[in-house]
C-alpha positions as CSV (number, residue, x, y, z in Angstrom):
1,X,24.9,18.9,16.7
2,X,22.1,18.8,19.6
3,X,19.6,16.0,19.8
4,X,17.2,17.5,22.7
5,X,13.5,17.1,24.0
6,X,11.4,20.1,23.8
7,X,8.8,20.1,25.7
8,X,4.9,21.3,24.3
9,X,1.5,21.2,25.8
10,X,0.3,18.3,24.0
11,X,4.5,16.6,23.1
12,X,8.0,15.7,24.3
13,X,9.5,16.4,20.5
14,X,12.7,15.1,19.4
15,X,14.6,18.0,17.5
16,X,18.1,18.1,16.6
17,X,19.5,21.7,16.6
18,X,23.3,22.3,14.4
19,X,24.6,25.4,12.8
20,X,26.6,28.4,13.9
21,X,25.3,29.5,17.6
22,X,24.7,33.3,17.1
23,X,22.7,32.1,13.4
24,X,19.1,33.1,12.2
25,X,17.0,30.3,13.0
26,X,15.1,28.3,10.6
27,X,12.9,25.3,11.6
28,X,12.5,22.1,8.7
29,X,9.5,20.3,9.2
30,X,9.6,17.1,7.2
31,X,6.1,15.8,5.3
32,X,4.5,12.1,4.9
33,X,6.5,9.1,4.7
34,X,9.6,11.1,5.9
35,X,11.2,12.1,8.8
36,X,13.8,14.7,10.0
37,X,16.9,12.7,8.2
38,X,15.5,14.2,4.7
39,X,17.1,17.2,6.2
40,X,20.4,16.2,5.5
41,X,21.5,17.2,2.1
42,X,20.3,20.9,2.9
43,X,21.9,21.5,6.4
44,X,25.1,21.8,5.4
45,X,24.7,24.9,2.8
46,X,22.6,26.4,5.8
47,X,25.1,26.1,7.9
48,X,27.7,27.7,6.0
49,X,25.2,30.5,4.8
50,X,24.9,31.2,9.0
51,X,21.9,29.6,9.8
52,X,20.8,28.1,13.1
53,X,18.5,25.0,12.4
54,X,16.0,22.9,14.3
55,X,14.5,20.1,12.9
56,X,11.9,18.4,14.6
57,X,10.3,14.7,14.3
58,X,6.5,15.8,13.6
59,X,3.9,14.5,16.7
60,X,3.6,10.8,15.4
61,X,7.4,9.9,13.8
62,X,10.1,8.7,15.2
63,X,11.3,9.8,18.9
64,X,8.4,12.3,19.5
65,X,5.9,11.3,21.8
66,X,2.4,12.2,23.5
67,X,3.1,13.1,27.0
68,X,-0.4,11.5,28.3
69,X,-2.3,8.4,26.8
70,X,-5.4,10.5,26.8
71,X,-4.6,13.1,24.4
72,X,-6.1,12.2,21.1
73,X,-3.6,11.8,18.5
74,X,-4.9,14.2,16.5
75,X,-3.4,14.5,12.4
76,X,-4.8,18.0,11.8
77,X,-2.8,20.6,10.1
78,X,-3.4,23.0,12.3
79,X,-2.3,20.9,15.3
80,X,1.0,20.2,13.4
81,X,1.2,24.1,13.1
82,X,0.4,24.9,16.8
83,X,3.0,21.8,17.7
84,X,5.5,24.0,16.0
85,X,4.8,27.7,17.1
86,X,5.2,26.1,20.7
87,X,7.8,24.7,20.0
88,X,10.0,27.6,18.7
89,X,8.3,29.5,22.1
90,X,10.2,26.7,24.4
91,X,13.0,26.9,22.4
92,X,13.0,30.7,22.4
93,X,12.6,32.1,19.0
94,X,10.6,34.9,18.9
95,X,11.2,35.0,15.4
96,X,12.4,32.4,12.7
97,X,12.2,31.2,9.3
98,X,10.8,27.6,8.2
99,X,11.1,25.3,5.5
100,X,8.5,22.4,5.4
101,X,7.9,19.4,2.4
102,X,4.5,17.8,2.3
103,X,2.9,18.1,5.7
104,X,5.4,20.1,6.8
105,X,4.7,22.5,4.1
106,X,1.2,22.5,5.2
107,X,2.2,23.2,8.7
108,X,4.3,26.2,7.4
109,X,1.5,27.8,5.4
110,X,-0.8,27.4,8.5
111,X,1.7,29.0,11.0
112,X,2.3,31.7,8.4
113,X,-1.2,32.6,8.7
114,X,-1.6,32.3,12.4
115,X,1.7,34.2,13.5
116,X,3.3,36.2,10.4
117,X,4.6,38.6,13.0
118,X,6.8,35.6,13.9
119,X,7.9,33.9,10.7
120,X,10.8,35.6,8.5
121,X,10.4,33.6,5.5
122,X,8.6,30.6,4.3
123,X,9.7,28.1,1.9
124,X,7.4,25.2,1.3
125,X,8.6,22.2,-0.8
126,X,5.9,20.0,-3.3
127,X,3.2,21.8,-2.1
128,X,0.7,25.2,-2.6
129,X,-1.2,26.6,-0.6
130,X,-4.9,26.8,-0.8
131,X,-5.3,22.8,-1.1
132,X,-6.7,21.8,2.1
133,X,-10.3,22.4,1.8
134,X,-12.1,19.5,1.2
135,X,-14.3,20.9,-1.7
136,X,-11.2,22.5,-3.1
137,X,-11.7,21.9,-7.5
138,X,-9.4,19.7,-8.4
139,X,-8.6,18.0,-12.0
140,X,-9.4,14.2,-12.5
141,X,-5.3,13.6,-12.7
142,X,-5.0,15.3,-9.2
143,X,-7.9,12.3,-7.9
144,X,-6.5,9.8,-9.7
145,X,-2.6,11.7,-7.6
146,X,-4.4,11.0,-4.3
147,X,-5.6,7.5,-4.6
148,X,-3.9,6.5,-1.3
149,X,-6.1,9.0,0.3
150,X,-9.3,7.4,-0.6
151,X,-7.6,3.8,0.3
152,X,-7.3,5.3,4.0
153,X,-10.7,6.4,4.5
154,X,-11.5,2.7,4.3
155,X,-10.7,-0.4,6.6
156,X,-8.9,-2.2,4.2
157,X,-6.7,1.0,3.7
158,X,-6.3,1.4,7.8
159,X,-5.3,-1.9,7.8
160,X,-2.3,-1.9,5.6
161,X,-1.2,1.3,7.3
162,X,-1.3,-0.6,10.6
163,X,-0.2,-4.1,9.2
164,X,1.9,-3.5,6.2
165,X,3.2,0.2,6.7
166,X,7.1,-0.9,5.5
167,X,5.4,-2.2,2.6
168,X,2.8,0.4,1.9
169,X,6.0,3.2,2.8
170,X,8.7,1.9,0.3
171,X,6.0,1.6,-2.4
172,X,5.0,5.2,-2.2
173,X,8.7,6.3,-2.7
174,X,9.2,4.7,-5.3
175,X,6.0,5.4,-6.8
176,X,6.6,9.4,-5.9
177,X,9.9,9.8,-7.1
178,X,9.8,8.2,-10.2
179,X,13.5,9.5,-11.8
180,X,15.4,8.7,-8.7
181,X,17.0,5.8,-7.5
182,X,15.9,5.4,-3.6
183,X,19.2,4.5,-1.5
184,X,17.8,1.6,-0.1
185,X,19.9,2.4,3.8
186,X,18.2,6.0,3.2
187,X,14.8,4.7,3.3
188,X,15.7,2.0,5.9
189,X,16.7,4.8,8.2
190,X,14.0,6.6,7.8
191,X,11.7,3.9,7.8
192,X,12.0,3.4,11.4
193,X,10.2,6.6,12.2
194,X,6.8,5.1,11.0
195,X,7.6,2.5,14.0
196,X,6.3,5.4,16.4
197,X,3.8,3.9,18.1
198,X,1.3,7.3,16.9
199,X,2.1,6.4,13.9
200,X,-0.6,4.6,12.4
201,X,-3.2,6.8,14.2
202,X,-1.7,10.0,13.3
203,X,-1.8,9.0,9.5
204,X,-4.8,7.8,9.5
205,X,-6.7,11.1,11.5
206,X,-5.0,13.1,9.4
207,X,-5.7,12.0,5.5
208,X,-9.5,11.0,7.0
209,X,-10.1,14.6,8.8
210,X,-9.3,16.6,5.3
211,X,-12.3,15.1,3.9
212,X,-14.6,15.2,5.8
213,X,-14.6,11.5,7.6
214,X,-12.9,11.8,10.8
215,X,-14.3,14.3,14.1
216,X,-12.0,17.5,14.2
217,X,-11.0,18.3,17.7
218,X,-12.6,21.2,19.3
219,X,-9.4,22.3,20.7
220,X,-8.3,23.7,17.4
221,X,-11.5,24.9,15.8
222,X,-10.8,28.7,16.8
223,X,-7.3,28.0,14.5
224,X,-9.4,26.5,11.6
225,X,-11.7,29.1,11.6
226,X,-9.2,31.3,10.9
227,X,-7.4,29.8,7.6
228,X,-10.6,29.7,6.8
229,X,-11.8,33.3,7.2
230,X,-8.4,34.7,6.1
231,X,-6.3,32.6,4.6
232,X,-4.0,35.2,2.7
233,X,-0.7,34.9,3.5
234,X,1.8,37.7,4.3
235,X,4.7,36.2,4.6
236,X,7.7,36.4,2.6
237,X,7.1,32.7,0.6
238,X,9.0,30.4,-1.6
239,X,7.6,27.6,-3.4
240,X,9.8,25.1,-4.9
241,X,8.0,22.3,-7.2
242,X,9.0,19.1,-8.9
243,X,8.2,19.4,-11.8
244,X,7.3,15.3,-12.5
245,X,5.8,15.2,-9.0
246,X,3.0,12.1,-9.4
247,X,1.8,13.0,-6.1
248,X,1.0,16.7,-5.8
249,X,0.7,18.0,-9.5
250,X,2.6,21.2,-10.5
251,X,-0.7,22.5,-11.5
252,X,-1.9,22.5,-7.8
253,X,1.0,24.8,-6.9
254,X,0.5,27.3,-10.0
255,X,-1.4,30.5,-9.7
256,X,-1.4,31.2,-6.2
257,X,-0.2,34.4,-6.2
258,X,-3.7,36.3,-5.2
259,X,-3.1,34.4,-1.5
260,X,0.2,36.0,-0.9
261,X,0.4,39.8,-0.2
262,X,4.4,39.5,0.6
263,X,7.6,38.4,-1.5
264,X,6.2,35.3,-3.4
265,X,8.1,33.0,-5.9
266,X,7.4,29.8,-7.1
267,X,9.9,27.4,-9.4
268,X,9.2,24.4,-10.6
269,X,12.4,21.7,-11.2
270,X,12.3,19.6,-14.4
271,X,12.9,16.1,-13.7
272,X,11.9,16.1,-9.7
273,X,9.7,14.2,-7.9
274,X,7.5,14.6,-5.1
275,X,11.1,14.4,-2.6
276,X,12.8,17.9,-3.9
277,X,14.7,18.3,-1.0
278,X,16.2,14.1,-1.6
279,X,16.8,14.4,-5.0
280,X,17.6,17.7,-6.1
281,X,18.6,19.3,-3.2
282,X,21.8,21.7,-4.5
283,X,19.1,23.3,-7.0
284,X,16.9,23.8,-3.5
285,X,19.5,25.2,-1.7
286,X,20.5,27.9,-4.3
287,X,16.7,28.5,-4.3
288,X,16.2,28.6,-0.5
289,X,19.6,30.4,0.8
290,X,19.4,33.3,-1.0
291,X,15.7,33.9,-0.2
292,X,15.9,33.3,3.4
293,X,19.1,35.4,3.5
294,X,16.9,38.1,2.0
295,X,14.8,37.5,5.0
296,X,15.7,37.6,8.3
297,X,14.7,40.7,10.2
């Protein structure tokens, strides 16, 4: 196992690299509260399966940091996607599969649509696509799912984030994964990624910028205009679901099929939470191995 800086435009990123040498690669991009340690459970079936893997702290967690003071620390989607594809540049993969959970399943659908000549396979935990537009339909229970975003479009919500994130952080796991008893040193460890000192803004840009109450950054606009204009995704794509997830609802993940022109599956696991990859991660791994094996020409 590697633990190297890769070097972007905008990031130094921490990434730890394991796995056979000559392997397909596949990048994990962990979601919100997590970092790259809810990796774990998976990379050892990967490995054995022949897989190369990266997994990267996302711009904000942990040891990934801004490389100047001035460069807004921006929580857009498509920035986490474009922190990725330059990433995989620098680290030479011309092509590559990806796994994301939450935001990083966000970020995979995005890069999906902005470089499918470059991405193998997709598999994107708790998640479906189509859900980031701000007037997106959405059922009173999926509101009532996303009460923490509302919090953090006010002060009193910024404030906690800034002031009482440990707090705030343990609360939403426990809240989110409702049939699984958190290891308390798993959390811990992963807790000290919200310590970044990005953190806080990074969080705050990004759940504020979805709706509408935050500036986007110019920078990107060319790469939201084009989710926007074609969002169809023709990538080979897995989407794995839990199916008790109080966060993002199964329902928000059903009946995507007319966005995907590729491969598409979706599965939903009875008894998971919004943390697949945590708690049920052998019935992920016979999921995602297969399919990426499928996939990687």
């Amino acid at each position: 196992m590697q633990d190297i800086t890769i070097t972007t435009s905008q990031l130094d990123i921490a990434c730890r690299i394991s796995g056979p040498e000559d392997g397909f690669p596949v990048i994990l991009l962990h979601g919100w509260p997590d970092d790259a340690l809810t990796w774990n459970r998976l990379l050892p079936d990967l490995h054995a399966a022949g897989f190369r893997t990266y997994v990267p702290w996302l711009r904000g967690c942990g040891p990934t940091r801004f490389r100047e003071a001035e460069i807004l620390r921006n929580g857009q989607l498509v920035a986490l996607a474009q922190d990725m594809l330059e990433m995989a540049e620098v680290a030479g993969l011309s092509r590559f599969s990806v796994i994301g959970h939450d935001w990083g399943a966000r970020t995979a659908y995005i890069a999906s649509v902005l470089a499918p000549d470059r991405i193998a396979g997709c598999v994107a935990l708790s998640v479906g696509w189509g859900t980031n537009d701000a007037a997106q339909v959405m059922s009173y229970r999926q509101m009532q799912n996303y009460w923490y975003h509302w919090l953090m479009g006010l002060d009193r919500g910024a404030g906690l984030i800034r002031n009482d994130r440990q707090h705030f952080m343990r609360y939403i796991w426990s809240i989110w994964n409702p049939a699984w008893k958190i290891p308390e040193d798993e959390f811990a460890a992963t807790a000290q990624a919200f310590e970044n000192p990005d953190w806080a803004d990074i969080t705050l840009h990004s759940y504020r910028v979805r709706w509408g109450l935050a500036e986007r950054s110019p920078a990107f606009e060319e790469f939201e205009k084009r989710v926007v204009i074609d969002p169809v995704i023709h990538v080979p794509t897995l989407v794995v679901h839990g199916g008790d997830d109080p966060c993002n609802d199964p329902e928000t993940s059903a009946a995507k099929d007319h966005l995907f022109t590729g491969h598409y599956e979706r599965h939903v696991l009875p008894g998971t939470g919004h943390f697949p990859q945590r708690q049920s991660a052998v019935a992920v791994t016979e999921l995602a191995v297969p399919f990426l094996s499928r996939n990687t020409s």
